[in-house]
Each structure stands twice: as structure tokens, then as C-alpha cells.
C-alpha positions as CSV (number, residue, x, y, z in Angstrom):
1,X,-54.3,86.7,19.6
2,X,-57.0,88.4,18.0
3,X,-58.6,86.9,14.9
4,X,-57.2,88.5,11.9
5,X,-53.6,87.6,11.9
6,X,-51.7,83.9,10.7
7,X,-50.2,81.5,13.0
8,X,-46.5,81.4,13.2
9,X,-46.9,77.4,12.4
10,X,-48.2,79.0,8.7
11,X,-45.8,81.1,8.3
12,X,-43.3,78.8,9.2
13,X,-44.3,76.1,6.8
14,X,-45.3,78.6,4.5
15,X,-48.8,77.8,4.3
16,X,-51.9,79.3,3.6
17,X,-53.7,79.9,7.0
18,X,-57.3,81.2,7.5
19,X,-56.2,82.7,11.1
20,X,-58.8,80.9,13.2
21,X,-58.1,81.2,17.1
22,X,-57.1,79.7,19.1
23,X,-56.3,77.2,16.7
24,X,-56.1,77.1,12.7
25,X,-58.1,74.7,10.7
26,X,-55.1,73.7,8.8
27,X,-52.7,72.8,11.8
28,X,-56.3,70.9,13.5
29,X,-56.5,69.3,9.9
30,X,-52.9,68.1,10.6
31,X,-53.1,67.9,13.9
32,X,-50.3,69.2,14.5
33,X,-49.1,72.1,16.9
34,X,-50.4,75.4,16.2
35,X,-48.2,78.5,17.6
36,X,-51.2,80.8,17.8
37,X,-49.5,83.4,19.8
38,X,-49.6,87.2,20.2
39,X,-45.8,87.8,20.4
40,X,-43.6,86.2,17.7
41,X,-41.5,83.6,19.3
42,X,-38.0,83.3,19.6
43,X,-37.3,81.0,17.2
44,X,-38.4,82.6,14.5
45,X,-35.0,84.4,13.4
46,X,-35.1,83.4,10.1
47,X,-32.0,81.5,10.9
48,X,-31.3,78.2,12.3
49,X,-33.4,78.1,15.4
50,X,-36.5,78.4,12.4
51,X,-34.9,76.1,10.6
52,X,-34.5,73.5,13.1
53,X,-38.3,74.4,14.2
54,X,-39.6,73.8,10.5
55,X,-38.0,70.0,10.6
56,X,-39.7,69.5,14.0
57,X,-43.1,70.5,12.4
58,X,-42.4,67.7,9.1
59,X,-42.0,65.4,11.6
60,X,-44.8,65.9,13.5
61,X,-46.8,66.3,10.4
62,X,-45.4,62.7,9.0
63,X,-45.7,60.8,12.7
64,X,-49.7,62.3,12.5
65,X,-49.9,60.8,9.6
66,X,-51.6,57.0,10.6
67,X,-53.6,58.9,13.2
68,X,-55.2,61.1,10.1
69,X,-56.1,57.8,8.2
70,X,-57.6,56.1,11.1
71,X,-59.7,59.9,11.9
72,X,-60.8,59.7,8.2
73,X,-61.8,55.7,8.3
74,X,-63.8,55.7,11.2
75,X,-65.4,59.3,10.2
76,X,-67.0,56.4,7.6
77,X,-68.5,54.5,10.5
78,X,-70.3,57.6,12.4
79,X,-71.1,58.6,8.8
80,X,-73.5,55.4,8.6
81,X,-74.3,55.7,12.4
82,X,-75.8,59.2,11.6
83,X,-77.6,57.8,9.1
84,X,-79.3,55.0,10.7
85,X,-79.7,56.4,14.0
86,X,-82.7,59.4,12.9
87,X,-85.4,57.0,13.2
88,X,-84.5,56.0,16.7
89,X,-87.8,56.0,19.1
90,X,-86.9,56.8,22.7
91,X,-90.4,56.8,23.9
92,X,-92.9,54.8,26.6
93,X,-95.8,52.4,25.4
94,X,-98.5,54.3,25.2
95,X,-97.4,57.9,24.7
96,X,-96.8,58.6,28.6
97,X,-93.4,59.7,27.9
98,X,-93.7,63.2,26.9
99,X,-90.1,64.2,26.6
100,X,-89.5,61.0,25.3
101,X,-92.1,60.9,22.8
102,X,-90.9,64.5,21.1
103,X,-88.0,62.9,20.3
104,X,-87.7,63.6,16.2
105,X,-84.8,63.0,13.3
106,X,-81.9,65.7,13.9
107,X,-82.0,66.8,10.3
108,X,-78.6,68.4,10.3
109,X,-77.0,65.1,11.4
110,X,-76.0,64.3,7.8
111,X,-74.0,67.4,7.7
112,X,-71.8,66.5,9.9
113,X,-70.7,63.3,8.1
114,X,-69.7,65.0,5.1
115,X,-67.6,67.9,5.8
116,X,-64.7,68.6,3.7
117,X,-61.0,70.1,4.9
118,X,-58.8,72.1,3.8
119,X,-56.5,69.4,3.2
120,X,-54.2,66.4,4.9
121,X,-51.2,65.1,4.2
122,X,-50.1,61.6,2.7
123,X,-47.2,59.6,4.4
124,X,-44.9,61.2,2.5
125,X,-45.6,65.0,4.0
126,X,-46.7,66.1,0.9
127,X,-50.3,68.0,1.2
128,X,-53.3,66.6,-0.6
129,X,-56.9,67.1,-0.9
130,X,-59.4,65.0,0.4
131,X,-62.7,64.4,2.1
132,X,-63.4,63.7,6.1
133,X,-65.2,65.5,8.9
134,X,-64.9,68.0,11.0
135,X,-67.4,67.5,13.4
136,X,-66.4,69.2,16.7
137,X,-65.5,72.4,15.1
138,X,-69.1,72.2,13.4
139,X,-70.8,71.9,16.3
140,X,-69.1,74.8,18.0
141,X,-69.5,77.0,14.8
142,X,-73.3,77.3,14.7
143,X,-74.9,73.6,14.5
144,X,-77.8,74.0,16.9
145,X,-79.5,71.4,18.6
146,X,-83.4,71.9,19.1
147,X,-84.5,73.3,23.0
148,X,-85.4,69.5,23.8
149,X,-82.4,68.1,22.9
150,X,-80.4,70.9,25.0
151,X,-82.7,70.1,27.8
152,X,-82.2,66.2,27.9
153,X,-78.4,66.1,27.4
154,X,-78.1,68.9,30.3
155,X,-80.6,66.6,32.2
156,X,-78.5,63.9,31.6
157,X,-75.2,65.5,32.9
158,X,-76.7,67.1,35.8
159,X,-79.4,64.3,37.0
160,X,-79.0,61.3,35.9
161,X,-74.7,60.7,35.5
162,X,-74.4,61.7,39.3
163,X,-77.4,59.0,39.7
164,X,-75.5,56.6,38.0
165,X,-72.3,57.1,39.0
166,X,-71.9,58.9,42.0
167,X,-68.1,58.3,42.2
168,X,-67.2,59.9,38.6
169,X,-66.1,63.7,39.7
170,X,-62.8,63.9,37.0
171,X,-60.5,67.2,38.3
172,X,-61.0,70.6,35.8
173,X,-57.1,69.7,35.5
174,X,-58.1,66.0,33.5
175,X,-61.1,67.7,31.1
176,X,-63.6,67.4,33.9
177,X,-66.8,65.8,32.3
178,X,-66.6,68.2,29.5
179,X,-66.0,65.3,27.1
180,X,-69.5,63.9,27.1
181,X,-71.2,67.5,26.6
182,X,-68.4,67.4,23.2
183,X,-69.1,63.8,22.3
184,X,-73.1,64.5,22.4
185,X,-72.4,67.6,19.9
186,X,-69.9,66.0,17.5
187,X,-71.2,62.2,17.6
188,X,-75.0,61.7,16.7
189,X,-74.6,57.9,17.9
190,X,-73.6,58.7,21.3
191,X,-76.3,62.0,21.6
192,X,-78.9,59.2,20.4
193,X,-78.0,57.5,23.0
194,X,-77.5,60.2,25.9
195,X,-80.9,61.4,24.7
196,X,-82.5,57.7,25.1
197,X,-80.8,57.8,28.1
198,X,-82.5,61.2,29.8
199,X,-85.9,60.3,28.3
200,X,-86.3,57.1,30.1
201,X,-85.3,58.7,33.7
202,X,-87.7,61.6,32.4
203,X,-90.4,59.1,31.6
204,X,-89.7,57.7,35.8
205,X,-90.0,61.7,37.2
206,X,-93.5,61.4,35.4
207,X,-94.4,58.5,36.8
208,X,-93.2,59.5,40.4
209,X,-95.2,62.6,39.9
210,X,-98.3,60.6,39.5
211,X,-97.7,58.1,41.9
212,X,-96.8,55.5,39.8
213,X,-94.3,53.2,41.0
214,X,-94.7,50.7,39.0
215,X,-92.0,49.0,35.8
216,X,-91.5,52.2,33.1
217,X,-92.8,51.2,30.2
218,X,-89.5,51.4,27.5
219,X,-88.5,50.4,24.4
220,X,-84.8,49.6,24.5
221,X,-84.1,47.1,21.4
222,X,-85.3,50.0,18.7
223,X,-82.1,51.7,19.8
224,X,-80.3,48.9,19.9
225,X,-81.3,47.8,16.2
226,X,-79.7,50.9,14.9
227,X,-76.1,50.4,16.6
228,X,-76.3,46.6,15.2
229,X,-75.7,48.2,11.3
230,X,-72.7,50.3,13.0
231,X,-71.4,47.1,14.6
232,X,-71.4,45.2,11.3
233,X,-69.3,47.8,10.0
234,X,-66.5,47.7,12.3
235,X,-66.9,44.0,13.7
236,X,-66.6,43.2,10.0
237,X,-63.0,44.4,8.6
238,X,-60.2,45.6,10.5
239,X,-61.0,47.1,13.5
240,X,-58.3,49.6,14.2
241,X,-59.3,51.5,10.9
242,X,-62.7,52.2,12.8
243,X,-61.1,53.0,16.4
244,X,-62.8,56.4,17.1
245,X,-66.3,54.7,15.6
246,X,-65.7,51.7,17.6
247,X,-65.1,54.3,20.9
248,X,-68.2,55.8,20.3
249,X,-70.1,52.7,19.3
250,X,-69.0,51.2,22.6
251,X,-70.0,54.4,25.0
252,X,-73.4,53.8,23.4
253,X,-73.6,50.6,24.3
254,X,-72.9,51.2,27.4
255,X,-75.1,54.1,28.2
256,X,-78.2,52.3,26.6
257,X,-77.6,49.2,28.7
258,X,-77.0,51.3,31.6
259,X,-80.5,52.6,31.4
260,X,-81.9,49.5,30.5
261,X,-80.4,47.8,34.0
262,X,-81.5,50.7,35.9
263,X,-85.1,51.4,35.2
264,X,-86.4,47.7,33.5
265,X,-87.5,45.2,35.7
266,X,-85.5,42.1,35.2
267,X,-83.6,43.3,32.1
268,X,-80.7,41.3,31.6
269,X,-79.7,43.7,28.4
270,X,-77.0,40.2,28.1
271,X,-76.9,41.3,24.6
272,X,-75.8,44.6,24.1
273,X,-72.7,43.5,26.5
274,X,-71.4,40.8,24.3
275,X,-71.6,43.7,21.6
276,X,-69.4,46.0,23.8
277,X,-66.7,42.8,24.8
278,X,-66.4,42.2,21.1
279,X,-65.2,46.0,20.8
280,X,-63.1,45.9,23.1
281,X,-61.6,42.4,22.6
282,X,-60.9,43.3,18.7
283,X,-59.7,46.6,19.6
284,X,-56.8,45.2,22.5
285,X,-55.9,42.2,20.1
286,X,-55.7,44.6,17.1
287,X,-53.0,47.0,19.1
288,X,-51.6,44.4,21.0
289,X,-47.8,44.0,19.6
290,X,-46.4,41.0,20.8
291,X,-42.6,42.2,21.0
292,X,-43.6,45.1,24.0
293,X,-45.3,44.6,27.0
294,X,-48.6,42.9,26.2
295,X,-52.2,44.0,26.9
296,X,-51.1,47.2,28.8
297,X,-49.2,48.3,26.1
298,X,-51.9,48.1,23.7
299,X,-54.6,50.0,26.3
300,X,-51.8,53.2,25.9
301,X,-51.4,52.7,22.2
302,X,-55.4,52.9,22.0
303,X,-55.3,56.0,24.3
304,X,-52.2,57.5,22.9
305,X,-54.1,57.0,18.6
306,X,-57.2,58.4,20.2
307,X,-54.8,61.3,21.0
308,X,-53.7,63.9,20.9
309,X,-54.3,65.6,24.0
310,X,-56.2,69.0,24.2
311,X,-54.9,72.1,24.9
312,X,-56.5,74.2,27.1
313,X,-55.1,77.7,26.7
314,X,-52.7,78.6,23.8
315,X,-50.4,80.8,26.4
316,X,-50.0,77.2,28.9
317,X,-49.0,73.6,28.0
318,X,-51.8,72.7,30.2
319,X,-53.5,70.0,28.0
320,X,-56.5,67.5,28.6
321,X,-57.6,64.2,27.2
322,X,-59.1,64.4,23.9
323,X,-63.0,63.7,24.5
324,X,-62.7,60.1,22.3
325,X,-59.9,59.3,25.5
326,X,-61.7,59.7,28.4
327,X,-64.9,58.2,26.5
328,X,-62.4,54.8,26.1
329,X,-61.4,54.8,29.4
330,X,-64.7,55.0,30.9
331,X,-66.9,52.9,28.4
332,X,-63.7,50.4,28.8
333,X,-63.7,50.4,32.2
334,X,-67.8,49.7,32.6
335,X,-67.0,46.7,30.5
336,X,-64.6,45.7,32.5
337,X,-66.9,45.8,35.8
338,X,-70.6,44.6,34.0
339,X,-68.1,41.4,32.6
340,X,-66.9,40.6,36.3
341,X,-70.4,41.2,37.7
342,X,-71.8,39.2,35.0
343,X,-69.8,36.1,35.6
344,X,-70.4,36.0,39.5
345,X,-74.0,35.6,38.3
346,X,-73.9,32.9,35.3
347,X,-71.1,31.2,37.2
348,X,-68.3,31.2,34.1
349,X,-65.0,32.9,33.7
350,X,-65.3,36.3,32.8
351,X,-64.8,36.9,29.2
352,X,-61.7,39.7,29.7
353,X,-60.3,37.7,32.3
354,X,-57.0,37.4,30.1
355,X,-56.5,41.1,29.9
356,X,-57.2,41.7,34.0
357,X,-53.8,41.1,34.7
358,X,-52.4,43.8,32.5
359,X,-55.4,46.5,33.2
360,X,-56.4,45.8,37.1
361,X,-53.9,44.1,39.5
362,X,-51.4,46.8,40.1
363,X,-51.2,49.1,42.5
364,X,-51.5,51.8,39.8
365,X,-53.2,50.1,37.4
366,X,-53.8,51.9,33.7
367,X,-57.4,51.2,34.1
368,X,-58.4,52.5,37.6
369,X,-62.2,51.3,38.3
370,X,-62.9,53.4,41.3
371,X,-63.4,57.2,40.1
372,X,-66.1,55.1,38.2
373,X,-68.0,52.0,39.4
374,X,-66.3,53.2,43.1
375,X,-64.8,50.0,43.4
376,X,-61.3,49.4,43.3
377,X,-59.5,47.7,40.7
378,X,-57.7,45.3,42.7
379,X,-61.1,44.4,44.4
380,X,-62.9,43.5,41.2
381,X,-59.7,41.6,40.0
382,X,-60.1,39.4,43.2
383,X,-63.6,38.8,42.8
384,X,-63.1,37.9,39.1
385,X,-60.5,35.8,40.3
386,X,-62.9,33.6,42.6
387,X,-65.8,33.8,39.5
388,X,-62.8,31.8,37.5
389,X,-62.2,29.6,40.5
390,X,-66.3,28.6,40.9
391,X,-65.9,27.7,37.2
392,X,-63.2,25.7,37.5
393,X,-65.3,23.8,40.0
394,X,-68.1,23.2,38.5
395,X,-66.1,22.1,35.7
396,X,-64.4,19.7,38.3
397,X,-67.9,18.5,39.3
398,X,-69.0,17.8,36.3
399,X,-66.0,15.4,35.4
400,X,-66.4,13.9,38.7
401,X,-62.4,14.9,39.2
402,X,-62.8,17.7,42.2
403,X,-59.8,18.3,44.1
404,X,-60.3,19.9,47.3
405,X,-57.3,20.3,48.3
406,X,-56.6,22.5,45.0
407,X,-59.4,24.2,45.3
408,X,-58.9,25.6,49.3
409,X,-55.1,26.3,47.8
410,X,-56.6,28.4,45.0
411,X,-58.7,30.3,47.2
412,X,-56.4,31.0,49.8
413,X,-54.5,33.4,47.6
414,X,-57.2,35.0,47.1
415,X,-58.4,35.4,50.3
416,X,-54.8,36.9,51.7
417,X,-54.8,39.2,48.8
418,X,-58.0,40.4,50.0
419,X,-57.5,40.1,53.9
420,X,-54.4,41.9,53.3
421,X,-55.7,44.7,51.6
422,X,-58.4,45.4,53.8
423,X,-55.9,44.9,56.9
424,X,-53.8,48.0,55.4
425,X,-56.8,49.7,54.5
426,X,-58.0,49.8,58.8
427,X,-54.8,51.0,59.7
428,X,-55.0,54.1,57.7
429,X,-58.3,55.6,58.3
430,X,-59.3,58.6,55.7
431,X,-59.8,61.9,57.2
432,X,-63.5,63.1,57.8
433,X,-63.0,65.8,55.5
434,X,-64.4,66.2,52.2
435,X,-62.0,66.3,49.2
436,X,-61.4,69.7,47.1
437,X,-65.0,70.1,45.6
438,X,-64.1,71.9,42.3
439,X,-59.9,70.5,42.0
440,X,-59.9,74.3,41.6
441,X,-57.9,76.8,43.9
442,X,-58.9,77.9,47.2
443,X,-60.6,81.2,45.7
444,X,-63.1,79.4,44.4
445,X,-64.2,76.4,47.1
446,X,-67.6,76.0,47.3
447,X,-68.7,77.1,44.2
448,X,-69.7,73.9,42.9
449,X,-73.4,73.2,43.1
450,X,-72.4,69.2,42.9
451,X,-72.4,67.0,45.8
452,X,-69.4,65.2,45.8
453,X,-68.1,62.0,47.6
454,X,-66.3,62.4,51.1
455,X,-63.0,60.2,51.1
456,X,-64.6,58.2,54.2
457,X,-67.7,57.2,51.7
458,X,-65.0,56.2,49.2
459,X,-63.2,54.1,51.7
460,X,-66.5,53.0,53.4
461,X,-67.8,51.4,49.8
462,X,-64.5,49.8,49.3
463,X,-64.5,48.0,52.5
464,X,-68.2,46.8,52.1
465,X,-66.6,45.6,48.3
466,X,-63.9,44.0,50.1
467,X,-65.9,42.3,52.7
468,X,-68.6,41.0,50.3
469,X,-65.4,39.7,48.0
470,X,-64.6,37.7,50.7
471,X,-68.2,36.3,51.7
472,X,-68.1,35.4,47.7
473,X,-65.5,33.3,47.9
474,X,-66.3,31.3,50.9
475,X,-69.6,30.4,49.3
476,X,-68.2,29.2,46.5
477,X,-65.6,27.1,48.7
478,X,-68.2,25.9,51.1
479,X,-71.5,26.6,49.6
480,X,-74.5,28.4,50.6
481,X,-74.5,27.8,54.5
482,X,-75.9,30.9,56.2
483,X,-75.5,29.3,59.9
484,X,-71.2,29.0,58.8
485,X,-69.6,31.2,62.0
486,X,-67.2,32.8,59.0
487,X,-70.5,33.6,56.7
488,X,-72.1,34.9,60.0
489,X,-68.9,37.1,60.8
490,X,-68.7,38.5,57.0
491,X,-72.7,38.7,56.8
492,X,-72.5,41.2,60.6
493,X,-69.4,43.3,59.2
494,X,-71.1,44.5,56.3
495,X,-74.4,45.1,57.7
496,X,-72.4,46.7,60.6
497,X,-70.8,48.7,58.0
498,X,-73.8,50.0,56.1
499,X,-76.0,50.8,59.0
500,X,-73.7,52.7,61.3
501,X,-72.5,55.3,59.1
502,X,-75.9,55.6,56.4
503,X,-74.8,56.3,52.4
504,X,-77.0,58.2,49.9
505,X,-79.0,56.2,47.9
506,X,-77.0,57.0,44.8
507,X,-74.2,55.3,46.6
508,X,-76.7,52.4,47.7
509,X,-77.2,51.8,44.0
510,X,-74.0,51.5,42.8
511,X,-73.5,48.8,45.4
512,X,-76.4,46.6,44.5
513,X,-73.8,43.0,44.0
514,X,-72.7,44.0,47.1
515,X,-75.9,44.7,48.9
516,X,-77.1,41.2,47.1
517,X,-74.5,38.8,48.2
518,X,-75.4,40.2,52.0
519,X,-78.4,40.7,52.1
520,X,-79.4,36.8,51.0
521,X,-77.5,35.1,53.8
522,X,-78.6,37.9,56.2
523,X,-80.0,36.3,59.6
524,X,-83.8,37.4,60.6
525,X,-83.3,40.2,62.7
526,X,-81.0,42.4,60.0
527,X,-83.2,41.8,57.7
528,X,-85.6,44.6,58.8
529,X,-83.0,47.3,59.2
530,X,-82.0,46.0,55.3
531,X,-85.3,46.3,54.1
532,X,-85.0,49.9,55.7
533,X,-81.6,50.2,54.1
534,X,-82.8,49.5,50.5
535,X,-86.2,51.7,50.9
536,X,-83.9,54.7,51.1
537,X,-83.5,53.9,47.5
538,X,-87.0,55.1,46.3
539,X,-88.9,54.8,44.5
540,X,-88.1,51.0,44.7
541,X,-90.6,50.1,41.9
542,X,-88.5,52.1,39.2
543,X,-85.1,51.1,40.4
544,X,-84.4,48.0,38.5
545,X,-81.3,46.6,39.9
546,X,-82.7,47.2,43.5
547,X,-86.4,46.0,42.6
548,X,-84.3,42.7,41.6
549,X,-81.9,42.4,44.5
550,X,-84.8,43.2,46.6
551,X,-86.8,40.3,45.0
552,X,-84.1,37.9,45.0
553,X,-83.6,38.5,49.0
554,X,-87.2,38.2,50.0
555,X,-86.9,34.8,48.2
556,X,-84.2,33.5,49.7
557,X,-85.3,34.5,53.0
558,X,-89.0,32.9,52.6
559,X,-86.9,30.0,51.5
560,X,-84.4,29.9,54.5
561,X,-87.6,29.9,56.9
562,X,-89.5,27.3,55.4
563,X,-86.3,25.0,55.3
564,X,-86.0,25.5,59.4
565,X,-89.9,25.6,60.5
566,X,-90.9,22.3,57.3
């Protein structure tokens, strides 16, 4: 309908409505349904069809009402987070980081934090005024961004997320990526970060360009500082009256240590990730209600406050996840993986492993890894399961109370679990073609400038997961024995796997554990065609996680020859 004339969801509540389209500020204020149509519906009849309709909408208005509160007290947190994040400094040592370096205060951030409604509604249904923001609808009405900052979050979306994760293509019919482009507009802590994010990849095209392949110089804990004052805030009273500040406090997190891991040598960024598992531990333990069904129940009743869903057309029901959704379950979700990862490396029990069960070992789990990390969630449950089991041995050791038998029963679980998996997995090959490009119709196939992944890359990574899950576990049954016949066998399949059907190096990245756990146990004549493998990933000298991996291999190999020529 044409700007001009009031929503029937006004009139039927008999409200004052400023006729914004496709929906009015005061039915977004109460986030409640707004029937913004051209026609007038059928139950409006002025009889009891209206009548009926009117008590639907009180409801509606009084079951929003917790939602509203929790909107308004974490509008507080960004509030601070706008404030503290101006002075953030994204650039190199030394000034080489152009893009980077022009990086300046966004002066209009503070308008965003103090925005008043219309109104909103008490408990009781009764309308009342008050203060909160209104940030999306800000953004779209006029809030410009400067040319730089345009530039680095579309560099960002088109460069360096298909970089990073490869695997994350979400259908047009779930939001498609939409909800970062929204989040970088209405959140100034999570464009701080997107922005830190495309500068440093910025800052590695310029040193490409120059021939430079050496560590990017960066600056990582200045960012960092400025989410700490943020953290204080929500770590530091009840969480759950902070959830959409905690949602976007934790996608920062995450994005900033993403980059960190990516293009800083030997950056172990340990620190913002205990940040981000506080988060999330509060946040599941706040919603948690012990009378329903645990840990999954609280992961929808996060999802479901976060809510409500958008809707895409006011002539359809069609709706999509509300951008603070989708940035939940995919900062959750990283986590989830960097937690599991984390533990096969320090050798303790991963800090979420008590909420794995609920979110990961299902066969449609509520936390799906795979259009993410493009590893499946049953795959990194395993493989957390045998980081718990190598700290229960150590454990073991160190009382001097191992018991072998225990330990080979424990293990064989999760090795049939595994074997099982990847049995069913060979006896239903993919087909070779690609999947839908744009999850549009027919008509408009191949418009999509994207590259996406073909199913048999998505089932090829999972099998080279799978079979490095395995190789895991039998080193930390039998220890680190390159010449074992089952190490050998495991060791071949996945070097097999890798070099008869070559992946992109974006792919290669996102498979760096995998690649690792290999690569180290690899016998001397694979170990050229791996080297060859990992160079496909260049520049190697800006690539942090393969610089590492590469590192840690070449040392375990030099080791491995002087142990069998003393």
C-alpha cells in the first residue's frame, strides 16, 4: 500500500498510526503484527470477526511484552559499546595499512543509542512512554556511512567471508547473508569489528602487491580493549537483560579473533575465546529451565527472544530470521568448533562439552556446524568426545591409576560411531552436480556471481574430517607411532583423499586441524605432494593457521628423520 494511508492493526486498536510501509513504527515499537495491506481485510466487519481480531492483537501486544524489556536493556549495552568503540585503531605498524589507517570515529554512532519511540507497552497492555532505540530503521532512513566504510564492509562480505568460510551459502528463503550487511548498519560494535576485520585482509592485498610475504603487521588487543568495557557490562548482572548486546558482543568476538587466527603468526587470540564461552555459558544457563528439556530448550528460547522472525513481503507469510538470530547461531556455533579445536590442542575437556549433547549429537541437531565450519556436527561431537577421553588419561597418568582396559572400551564407542558414519556415508555417493546456486527458481540460475560448494566437496571435507577423527583417536589410545599399520592406513586415506580430487584453497584453509593431524605422521614420500598441497594456499607467509601447520609439520618431520638416521 502506498504511503499515506493507516494500517488496519491502527485502526483496529484505535491508535494513532504515522502510515509508514511496509510496516508502522508503532506496531515495530510493539512488535507486533502490522496488517499493512491495500485491500481491507475480511475481518474487519465491525462485528465479531474484528472483535475477536482486536483480543488477538492484546495478546500479542502483552506476550511481546518481556521481549520489549530485554530490546530496551540490552539497547543500554550497545549504547556503551558505541561509545567506547570510536577510538578503535584498525591499522598496521608503521602506517602501511592505508585502508586501515583511514579508519576515523563514526560521529553519528551516538545517535543511534539514543533514539526515542513512539511508545511501548507495560505488562499490563497499557501504552507508555519511554526511551530505547531504533537503530535498524535509522540506518535505513538516511544514517550514511562514509565511502570507506561502505567499501570495507562490502569487501568484507564479498572477499574475505567466502575466504573464511567457504561453506556459509544460507538460501534467499532463510535471510541469505543479509543479516550481517543489517547488523554492520544498526550495531557500531559489530561494524567496528567487520571493519577491523576487512582492513587487516586489506593490509595482506598490499603486501601481496609488493611482494611481501611476510607476518602483517596488526594490532588486535586495541579492539579487543574496547569490547572488554561491554563485557563488564553484561558478564556483570544478569545476563538475559543484555541478550541482543551479549549476541552482538559475541559476533565480535568472534570476527576479531577470526582475523587474528588467520593473518598473525602464531596468534593463539586464547583470550578473546574464553570471553566468547563466558557469553555463551551465561546466556544457555540463564534460559535453561530445568522442568523442559534442558540445554536444547534453552538454545530455542534464546532464538525464539531474539525473535521475531522478519517478514519479507507484507502480501506473503514468507518470513526470515531476525538478523540478531542468524548472528547467534553462527557466532554460537564458531564457539562451539574453536572450543573443540582448542581442547585437541591443550589436551583438556572442552569447556561446552556439557551442552554438546543437547546442540550436536543428533541427526538433526539445533545447532548444525556444517553450512559453517563445513564440518558436521556429529563429527566434531566425536572428536570432542576423544579430546575428553585424552583428558581423562592424562588424569589417569598422573594418579598412576590408568586402566587400559577402560580406556580401549571408551574409545571403541567412539570409533564405531565414527566407522559407522563414514560406512553409510560410501554407500551413498553425492551426485557430481552442483547444488542450486542462488536457492532461487530456475529463471534465474546462474545469476550469482558467487562460487559455491559442489555437494561432492561437501562430502569430500567431511570424509577427510571423519578420517582424521579417527587417526585422533588412535593417537591418543596408542600414542604417536607413525610406523602403526592403522596410523599408516588412516595417514594414506586422507592423503589419498586430498590429492586425487584437488580442493580450492579456501576449502584447504578451513581444514587446517585436519590437514595438521595428517600431515605430521605423513611418511617421506607424501610429504612432497603435501607441501604441494599446502602451497596452493598462497601466499603461505600471510596465512597464519597454514604458516603454523606448515611449521609444526616440517618439525615433526626433521624430528622423525633424525630419530631413524641418530
Amino acid at each position: 500500500m502506498p504511503v499515506g494511508r493507516t494500517c488496519w492493526t491502527c485502526r483496529v486498536r484505535r491508535k494513532k498510526c504515522d502510515k509508514e510501509w511496509p510496516v508502522c513504527n508503532a506496531c515495530k515499537a510493539l512488535r507486533i503484527t502490522c496488517h499493512n495491506h491495500r485491500d481491507k481485510p475480511d475481518w474487519m466487519d465491525s462485528g465479531p470477526r474484528q472483535k475477536q481480531v482486536a483480543s488477538q492483537l492484546k495478546d500479542e501486544v502483552r506476550r511481546e511484552a518481556p521481549c520489549r524489556r530485554k530490546e530496551h536493556d540490552s539497547s543500554k549495552t550497545d549504547s556503551l559499546v558505541s561509545a567506547t568503540s570510536e577510538t578503535v585503531d584498525t591499522s598496521g605498524k608503521g602506517g602501511s595499512d592505508r585502508l586501515g589507517a583511514s579508519f576515523e570515529p563514526i560521529s553519528h554512532d551516538s545517535a543511534l543509542s539514543s533514539t526515542p519511540l513512539d511508545s511501548t507497552v507495560t505488562t499490563d497492555g497499557t501504552e507508555a512512554r519511554t526511551t530505547s532505540i531504533q537503530t535498524t530503521s535509522l540506518a535505513h532512513k538516511g544514517i550514511s556511512f562514509r565511502q570507506s566504510d561502505t567499501v570495507l564492509i562490502l569487501f568484507y562480505l564479498e572477499h574475505v567471508l567466502p575466504l573464511l568460510f567457504p561453506f556459509y551459502d544460507p538460501p534467499f528463503t532463510d535471510g541469505g547473508k543479509g543479516w550481517i550487511l543489517e547488523l554492520s548498519m544498526s550495531s557500531p560494535i559489530v561494524r567496528q569489528a567487520i571493519i577491523h576485520q576487512s582492513s587487516r585482509f586489506a593490509s595482506v592485498m598490499q603486501h601481496c602487491d609488493k611482494g611481501d610475504y611476510g607476518p602483517v603487521p596488526t594490532q588486535v588487543g586495541g579492539a579487543f580493549e574496547k569490547l572488554k568495557q561491554a563485557l563488564q557490562v553484561i558478564l556483570g548482572s544478569d545476563i538475559g537483560q543484555h541478550l541482543r548486546g551479549a549476541t552482538r558482543i559475541m559476533m565480535a568476538i568472534m570476527q576479531i579473533r577470526r582475523a587474528g587466527i588467520i593473518t598473525v603468526s602464531h596468534a593463539d587470540c586464547r583470550e578473546y575465546l574464553i570471553h566468547a564461552l563466558d557469553i555463551l555459558t551465561q546466556l544457555l544457563e540463564c534460559f535453561r529451565d530445568a522442568k523442559e528439556h534442558g540445554y536444547a530448550s534453552a538454545f530455542d528460547a534464546i532464538l525464539h527472544a531474539l525473535g521475531p522472525p522478519l517478514q519479507l513481503l507484507p502480501t506473503t507469510s514468507t518470513t526470515v530470521p531476525s538478523a540478531e538470530q542468524s548472528a547467534f547461531r553462527f557466532s554460537s556455533a564458531l564457539v562451539i568448533f574453536d572450543d573443540i579445536i582448542a581442547s585437541t590442542i591443550t589436551g583438556k575437556k572442552p569447556a561446552l562439552r556439557d551442552y554438546h549433547n543437547a546442540l550436536l549429537d543428533d541427526i538433526d541437531p539445533p545447532l548444525n556446524l556444517q553450512p559453517i565450519v563445513g564440518c558436521p556436527s556429529w563429527v566434531l561431537f566425536q572428536i570432542g568426545g576423544v579430546a575428553v577421553l585424552d583428558a581423562w588419561k592424562q588424569q589417569c597418568k598422573q594418579e598412576g591409576d590408568l586402566d587400559v582396559m577402560e580406556l580401549v572400551r571408551r574409545a571403541s564407542v567412539i570409533q564405531s560411531a565414527l566407522e559407522c558414519r563414514l560406512l553409510q556415508r560410501e554407500m551413498n555417493p553425492p551426485p557430481l552436480a552442483h547444488e542450486n546456486d542462488n536457492h532461487l527458481p530456475r529463471i534465474c540460475a546462474g545469476t550469482s556471481s558467487k562460487s559455491t560448494v559442489a555437494i561432492w566437496q561437501k562430502h569430500l571435507c567431511t570424509s577427510i574430517w571423519t578420517h582424521a577423527g579417527l587417526l585422533y583417536l588412535c593417537i591418543v589410545v596408542s600414542g604417536w607411532q607413525p610406523t602403526s599399520r592403522q596410523i599408516r592406513h588412516l595417514v594414506l586415506q586422507i592423503t589419498e583423499l586430498l590429492t586425487k580430487s584437488p580442493l580450492p584453497p579456501a576449502l584447504l584453509l578451513s581444514m587446517t586441524w585436519p590437514l595438521c593431524v595428517a600431515d605430521c605422521l605423513a611418511e617421506p614420500l607424501q610429504q612432497d605432494s603435501l607441501r604441494h598441497l599446502l602451497a596452493a594456499v598462497q601466499p603461505i607467509g600471510i596465512c597464519g593457521t597454514i604458516r603454523s601447520a606448515l611449521n609444526i609439520m616440517e618439525t615433526m618431520w626433521r624430528s622423525r628423520f633424525s630419530a631413524d638416521n641418530p
